[in-house]
Jmol script that loads the backbone (N, CA, C; Angstrom):
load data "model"
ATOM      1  N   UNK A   1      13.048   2.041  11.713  1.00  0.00           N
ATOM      2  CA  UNK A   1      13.176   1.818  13.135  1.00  0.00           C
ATOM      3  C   UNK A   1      14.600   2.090  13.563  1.00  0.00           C
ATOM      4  N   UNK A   2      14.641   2.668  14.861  1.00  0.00           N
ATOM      5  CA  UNK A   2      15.938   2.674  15.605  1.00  0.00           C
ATOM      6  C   UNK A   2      17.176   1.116  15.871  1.00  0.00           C
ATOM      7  N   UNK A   3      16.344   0.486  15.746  1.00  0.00           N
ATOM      8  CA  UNK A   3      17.614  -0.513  16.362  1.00  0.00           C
ATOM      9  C   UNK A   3      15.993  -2.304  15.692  1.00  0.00           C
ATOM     10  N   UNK A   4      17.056  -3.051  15.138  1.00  0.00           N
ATOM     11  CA  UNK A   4      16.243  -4.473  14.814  1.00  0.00           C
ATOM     12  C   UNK A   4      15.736  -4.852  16.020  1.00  0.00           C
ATOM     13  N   UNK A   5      15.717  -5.273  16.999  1.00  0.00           N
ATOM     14  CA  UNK A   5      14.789  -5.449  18.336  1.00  0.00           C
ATOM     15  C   UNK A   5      13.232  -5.099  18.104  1.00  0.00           C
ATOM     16  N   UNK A   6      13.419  -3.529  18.131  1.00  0.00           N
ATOM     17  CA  UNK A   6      11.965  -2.802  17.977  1.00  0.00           C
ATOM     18  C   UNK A   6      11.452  -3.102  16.608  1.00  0.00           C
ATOM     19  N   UNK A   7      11.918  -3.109  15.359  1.00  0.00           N
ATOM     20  CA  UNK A   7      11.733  -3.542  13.819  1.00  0.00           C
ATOM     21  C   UNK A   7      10.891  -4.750  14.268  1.00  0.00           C
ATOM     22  N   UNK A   8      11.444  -5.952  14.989  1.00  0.00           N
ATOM     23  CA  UNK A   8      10.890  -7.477  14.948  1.00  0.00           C
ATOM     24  C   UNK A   8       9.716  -7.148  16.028  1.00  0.00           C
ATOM     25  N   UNK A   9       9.947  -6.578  17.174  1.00  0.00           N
ATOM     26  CA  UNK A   9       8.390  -6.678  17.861  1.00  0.00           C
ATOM     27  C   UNK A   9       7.599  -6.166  16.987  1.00  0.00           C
ATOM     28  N   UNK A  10       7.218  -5.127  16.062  1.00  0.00           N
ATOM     29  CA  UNK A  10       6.441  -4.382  15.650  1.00  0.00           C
ATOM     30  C   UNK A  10       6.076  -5.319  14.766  1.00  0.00           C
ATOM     31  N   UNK A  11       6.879  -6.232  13.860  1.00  0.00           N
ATOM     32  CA  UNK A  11       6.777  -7.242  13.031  1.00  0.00           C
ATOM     33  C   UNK A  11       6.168  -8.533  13.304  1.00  0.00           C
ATOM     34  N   UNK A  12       5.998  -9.066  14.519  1.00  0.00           N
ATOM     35  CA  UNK A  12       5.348 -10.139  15.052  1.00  0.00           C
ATOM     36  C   UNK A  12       4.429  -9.431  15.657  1.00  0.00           C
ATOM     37  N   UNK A  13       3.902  -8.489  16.018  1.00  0.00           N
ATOM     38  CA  UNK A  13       2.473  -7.735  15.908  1.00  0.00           C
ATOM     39  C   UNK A  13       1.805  -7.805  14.609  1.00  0.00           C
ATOM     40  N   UNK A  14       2.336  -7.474  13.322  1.00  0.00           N
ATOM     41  CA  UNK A  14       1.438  -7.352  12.093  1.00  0.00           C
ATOM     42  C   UNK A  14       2.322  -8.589  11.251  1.00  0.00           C
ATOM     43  N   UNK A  15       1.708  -9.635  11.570  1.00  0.00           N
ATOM     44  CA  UNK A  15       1.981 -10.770  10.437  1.00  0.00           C
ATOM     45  C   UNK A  15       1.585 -10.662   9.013  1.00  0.00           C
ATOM     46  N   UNK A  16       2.631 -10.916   8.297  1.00  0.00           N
ATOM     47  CA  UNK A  16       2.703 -10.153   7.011  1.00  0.00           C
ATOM     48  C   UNK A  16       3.392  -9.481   6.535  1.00  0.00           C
ATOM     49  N   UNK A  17       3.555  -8.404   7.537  1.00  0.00           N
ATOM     50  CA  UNK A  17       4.768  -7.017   6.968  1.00  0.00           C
ATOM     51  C   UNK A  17       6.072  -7.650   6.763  1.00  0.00           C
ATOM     52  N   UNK A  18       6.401  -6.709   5.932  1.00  0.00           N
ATOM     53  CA  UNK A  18       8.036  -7.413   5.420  1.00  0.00           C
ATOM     54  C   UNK A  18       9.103  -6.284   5.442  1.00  0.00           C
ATOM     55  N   UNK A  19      10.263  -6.847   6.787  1.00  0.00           N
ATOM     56  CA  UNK A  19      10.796  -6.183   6.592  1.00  0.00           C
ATOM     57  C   UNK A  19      12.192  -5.875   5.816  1.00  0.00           C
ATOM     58  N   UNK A  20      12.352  -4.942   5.093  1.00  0.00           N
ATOM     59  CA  UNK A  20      13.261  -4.338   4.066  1.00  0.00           C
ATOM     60  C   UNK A  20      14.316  -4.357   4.133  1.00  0.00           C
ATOM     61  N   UNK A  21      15.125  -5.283   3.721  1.00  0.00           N
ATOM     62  CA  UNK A  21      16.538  -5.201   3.538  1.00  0.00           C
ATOM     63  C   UNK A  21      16.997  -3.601   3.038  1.00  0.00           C
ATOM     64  N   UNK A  22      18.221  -3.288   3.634  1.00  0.00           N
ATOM     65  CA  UNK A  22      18.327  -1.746   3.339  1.00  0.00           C
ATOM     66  C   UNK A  22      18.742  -1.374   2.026  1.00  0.00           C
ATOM     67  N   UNK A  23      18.029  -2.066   0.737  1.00  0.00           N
ATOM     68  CA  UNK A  23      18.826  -1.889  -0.503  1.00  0.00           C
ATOM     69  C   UNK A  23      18.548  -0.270  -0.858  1.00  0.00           C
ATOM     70  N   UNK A  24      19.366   0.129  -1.474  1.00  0.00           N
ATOM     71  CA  UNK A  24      19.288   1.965  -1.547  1.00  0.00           C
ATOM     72  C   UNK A  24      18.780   2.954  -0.302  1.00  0.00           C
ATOM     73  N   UNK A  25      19.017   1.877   0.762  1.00  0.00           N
ATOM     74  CA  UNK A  25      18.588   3.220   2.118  1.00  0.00           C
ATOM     75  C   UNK A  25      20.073   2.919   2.406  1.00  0.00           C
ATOM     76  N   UNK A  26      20.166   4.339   3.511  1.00  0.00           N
ATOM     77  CA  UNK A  26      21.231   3.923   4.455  1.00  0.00           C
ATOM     78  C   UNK A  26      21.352   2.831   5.375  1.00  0.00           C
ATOM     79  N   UNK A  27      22.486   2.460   5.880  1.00  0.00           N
ATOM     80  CA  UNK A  27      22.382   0.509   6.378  1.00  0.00           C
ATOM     81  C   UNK A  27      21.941   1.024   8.085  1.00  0.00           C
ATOM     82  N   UNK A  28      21.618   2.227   8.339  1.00  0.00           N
ATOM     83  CA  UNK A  28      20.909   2.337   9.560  1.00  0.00           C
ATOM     84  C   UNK A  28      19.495   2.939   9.525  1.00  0.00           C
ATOM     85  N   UNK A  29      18.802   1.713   8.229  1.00  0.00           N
ATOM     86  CA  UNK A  29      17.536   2.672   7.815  1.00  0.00           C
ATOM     87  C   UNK A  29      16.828   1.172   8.013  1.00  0.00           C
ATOM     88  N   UNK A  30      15.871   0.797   9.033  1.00  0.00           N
ATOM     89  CA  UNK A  30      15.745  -0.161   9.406  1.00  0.00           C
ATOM     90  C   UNK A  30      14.148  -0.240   9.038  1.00  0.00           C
ATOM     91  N   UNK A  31      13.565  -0.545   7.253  1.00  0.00           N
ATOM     92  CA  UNK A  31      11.935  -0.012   7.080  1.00  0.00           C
ATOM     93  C   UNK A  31      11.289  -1.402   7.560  1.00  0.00           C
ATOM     94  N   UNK A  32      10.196  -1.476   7.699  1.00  0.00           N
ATOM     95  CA  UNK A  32       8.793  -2.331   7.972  1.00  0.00           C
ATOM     96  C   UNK A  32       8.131  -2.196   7.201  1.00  0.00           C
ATOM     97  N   UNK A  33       7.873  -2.955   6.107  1.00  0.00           N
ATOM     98  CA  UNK A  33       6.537  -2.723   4.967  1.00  0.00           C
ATOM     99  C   UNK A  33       5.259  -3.209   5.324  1.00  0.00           C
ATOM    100  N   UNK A  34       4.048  -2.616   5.716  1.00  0.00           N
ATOM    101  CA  UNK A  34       3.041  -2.982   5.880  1.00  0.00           C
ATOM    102  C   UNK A  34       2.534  -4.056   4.532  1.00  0.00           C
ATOM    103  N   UNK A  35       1.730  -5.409   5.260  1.00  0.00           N
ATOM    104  CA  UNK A  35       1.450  -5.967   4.300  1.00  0.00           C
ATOM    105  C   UNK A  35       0.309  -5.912   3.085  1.00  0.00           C
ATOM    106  N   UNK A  36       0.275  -6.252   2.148  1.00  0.00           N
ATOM    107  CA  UNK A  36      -0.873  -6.122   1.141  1.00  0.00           C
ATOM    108  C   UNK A  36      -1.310  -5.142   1.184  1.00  0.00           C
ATOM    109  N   UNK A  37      -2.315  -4.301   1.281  1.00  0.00           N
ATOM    110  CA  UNK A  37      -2.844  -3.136   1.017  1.00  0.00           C
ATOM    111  C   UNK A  37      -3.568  -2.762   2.522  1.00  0.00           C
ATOM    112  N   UNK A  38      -2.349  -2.829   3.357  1.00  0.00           N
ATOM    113  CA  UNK A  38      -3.162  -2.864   4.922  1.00  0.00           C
ATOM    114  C   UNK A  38      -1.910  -1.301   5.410  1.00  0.00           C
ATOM    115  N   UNK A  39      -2.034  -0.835   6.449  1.00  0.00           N
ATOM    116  CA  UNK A  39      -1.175   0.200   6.994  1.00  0.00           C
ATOM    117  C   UNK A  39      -0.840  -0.176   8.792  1.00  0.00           C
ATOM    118  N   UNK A  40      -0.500   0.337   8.966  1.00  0.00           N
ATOM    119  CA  UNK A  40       0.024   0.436  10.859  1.00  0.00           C
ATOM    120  C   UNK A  40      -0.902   1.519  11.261  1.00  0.00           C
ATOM    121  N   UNK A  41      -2.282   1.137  11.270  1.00  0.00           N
ATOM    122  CA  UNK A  41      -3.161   1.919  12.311  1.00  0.00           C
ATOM    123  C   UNK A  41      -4.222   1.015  12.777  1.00  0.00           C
ATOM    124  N   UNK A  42      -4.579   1.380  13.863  1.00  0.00           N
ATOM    125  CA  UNK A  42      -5.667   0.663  14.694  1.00  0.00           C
ATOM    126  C   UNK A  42      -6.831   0.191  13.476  1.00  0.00           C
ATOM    127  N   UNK A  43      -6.828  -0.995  13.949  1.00  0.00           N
ATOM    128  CA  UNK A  43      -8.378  -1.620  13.049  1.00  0.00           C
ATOM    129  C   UNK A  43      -9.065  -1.139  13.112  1.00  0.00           C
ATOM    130  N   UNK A  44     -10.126  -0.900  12.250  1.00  0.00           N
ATOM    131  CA  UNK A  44     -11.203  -0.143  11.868  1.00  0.00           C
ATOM    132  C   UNK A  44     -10.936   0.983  11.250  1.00  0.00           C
ATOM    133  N   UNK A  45      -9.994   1.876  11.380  1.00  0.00           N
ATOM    134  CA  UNK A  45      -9.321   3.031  10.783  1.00  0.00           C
ATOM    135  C   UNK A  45      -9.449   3.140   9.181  1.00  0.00           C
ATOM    136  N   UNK A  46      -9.424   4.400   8.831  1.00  0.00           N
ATOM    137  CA  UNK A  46      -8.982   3.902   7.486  1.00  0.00           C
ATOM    138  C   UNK A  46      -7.947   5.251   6.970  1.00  0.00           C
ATOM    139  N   UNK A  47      -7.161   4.955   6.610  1.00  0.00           N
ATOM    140  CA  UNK A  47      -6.335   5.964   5.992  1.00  0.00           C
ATOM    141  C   UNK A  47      -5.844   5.996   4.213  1.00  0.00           C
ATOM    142  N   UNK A  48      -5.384   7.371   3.782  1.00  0.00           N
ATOM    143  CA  UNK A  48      -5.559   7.172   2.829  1.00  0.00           C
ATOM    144  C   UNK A  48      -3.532   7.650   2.273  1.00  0.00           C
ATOM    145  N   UNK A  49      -3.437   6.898   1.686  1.00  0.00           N
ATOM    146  CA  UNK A  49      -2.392   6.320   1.580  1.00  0.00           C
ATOM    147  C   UNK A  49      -1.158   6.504   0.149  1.00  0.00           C
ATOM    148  N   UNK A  50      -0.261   6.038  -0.175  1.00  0.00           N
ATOM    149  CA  UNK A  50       0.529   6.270  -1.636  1.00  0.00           C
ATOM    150  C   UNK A  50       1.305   5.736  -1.606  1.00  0.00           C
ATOM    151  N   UNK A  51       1.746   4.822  -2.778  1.00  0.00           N
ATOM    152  CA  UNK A  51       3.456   4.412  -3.002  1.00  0.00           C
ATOM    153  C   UNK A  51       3.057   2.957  -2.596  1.00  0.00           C
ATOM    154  N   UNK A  52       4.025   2.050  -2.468  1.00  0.00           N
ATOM    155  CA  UNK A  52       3.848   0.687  -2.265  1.00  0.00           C
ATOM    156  C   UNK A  52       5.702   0.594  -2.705  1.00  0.00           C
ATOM    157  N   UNK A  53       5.988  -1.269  -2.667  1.00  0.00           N
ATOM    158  CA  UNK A  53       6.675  -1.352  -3.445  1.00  0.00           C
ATOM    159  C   UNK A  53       6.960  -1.896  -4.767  1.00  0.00           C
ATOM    160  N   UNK A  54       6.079  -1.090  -5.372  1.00  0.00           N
ATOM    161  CA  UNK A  54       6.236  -1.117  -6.947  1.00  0.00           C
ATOM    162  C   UNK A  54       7.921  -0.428  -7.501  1.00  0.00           C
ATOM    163  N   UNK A  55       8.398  -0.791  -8.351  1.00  0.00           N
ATOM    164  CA  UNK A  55       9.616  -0.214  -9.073  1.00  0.00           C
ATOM    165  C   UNK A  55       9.311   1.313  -9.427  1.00  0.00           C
ATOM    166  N   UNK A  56       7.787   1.040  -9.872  1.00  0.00           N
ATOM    167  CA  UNK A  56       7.138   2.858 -10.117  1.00  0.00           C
ATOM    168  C   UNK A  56       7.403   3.639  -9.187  1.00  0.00           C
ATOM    169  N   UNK A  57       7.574   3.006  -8.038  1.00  0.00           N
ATOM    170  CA  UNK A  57       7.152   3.748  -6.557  1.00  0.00           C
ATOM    171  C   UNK A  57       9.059   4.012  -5.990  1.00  0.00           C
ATOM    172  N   UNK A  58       9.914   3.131  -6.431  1.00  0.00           N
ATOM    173  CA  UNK A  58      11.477   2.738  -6.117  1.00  0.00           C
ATOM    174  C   UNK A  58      12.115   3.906  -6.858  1.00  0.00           C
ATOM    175  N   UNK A  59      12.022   3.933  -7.921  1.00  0.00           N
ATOM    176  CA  UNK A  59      12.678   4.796  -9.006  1.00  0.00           C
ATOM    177  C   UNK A  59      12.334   6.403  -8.729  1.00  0.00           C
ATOM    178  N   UNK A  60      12.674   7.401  -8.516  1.00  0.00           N
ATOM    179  CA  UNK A  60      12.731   8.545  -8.833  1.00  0.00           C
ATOM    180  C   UNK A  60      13.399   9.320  -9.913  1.00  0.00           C
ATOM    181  N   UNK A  61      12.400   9.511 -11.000  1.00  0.00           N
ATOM    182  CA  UNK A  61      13.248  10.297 -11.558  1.00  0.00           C
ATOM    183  C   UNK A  61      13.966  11.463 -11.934  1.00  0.00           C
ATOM    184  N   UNK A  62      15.338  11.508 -12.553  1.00  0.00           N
ATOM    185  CA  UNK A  62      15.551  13.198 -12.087  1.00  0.00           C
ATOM    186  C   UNK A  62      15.931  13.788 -13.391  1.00  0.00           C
ATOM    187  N   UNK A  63      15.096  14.797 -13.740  1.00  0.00           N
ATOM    188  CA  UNK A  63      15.702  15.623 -14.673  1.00  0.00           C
ATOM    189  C   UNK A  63      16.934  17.207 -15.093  1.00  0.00           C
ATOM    190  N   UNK A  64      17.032  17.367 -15.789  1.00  0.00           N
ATOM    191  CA  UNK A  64      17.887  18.853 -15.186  1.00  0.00           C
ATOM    192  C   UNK A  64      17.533  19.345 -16.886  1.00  0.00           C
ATOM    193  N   UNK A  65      17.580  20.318 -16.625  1.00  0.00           N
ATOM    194  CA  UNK A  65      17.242  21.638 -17.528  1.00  0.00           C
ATOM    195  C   UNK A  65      17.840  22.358 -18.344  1.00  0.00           C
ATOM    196  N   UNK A  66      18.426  22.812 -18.977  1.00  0.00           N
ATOM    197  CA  UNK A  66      19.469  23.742 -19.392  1.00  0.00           C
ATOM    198  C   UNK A  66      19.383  24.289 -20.631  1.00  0.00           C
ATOM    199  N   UNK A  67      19.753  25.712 -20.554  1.00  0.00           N
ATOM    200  CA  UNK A  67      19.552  26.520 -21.874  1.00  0.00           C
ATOM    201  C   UNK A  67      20.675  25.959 -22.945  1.00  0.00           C
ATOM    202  N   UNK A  68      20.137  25.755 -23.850  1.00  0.00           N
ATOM    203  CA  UNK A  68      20.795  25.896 -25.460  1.00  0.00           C
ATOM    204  C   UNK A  68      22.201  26.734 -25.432  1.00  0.00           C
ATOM    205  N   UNK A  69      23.427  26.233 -25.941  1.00  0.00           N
ATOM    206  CA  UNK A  69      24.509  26.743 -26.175  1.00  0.00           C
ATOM    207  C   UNK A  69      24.171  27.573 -27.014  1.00  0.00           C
ATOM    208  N   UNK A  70      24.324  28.902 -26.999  1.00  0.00           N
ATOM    209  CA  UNK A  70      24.229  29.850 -28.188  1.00  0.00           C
ATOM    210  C   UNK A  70      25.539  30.237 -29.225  1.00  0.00           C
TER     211      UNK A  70
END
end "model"
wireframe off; spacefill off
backbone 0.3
color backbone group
């Protein structure tokens, strides 16, 4: 979200969601975690979805490549 104001209305709309301290975002990265296995779309909807916050889901890992010293 743009600015905490809009973060908290959207947040006292969906009781539950939690919102994210900015650990590894930028400190003007303001997330809303939808709660339990629910999303931000109209009821009845269903969407299909990925990631959570699992550590599986936190971590990216990065590899790099490189040819053999000859």
């Amino acid at each position: 979200f743009a600015d905490e104001l809009t973060r908290e209305a959207v947040h006292e709309q969906f009781p539950g969601s939690l919102p994210w301290s900015p650990i590894g975002l930028p400190e003007t990265y303001l997330a809303l975690l939808a709660p339990g296995r629910m999303a931000f779309i109209p009821e009845g909807k269903k969407a299909v979805g990925h990631g959570g916050i699992a550590l599986e889901e936190v971590l990216v890992p990065f590899v790099r490549i490189q040819r053999a010293a000859k």
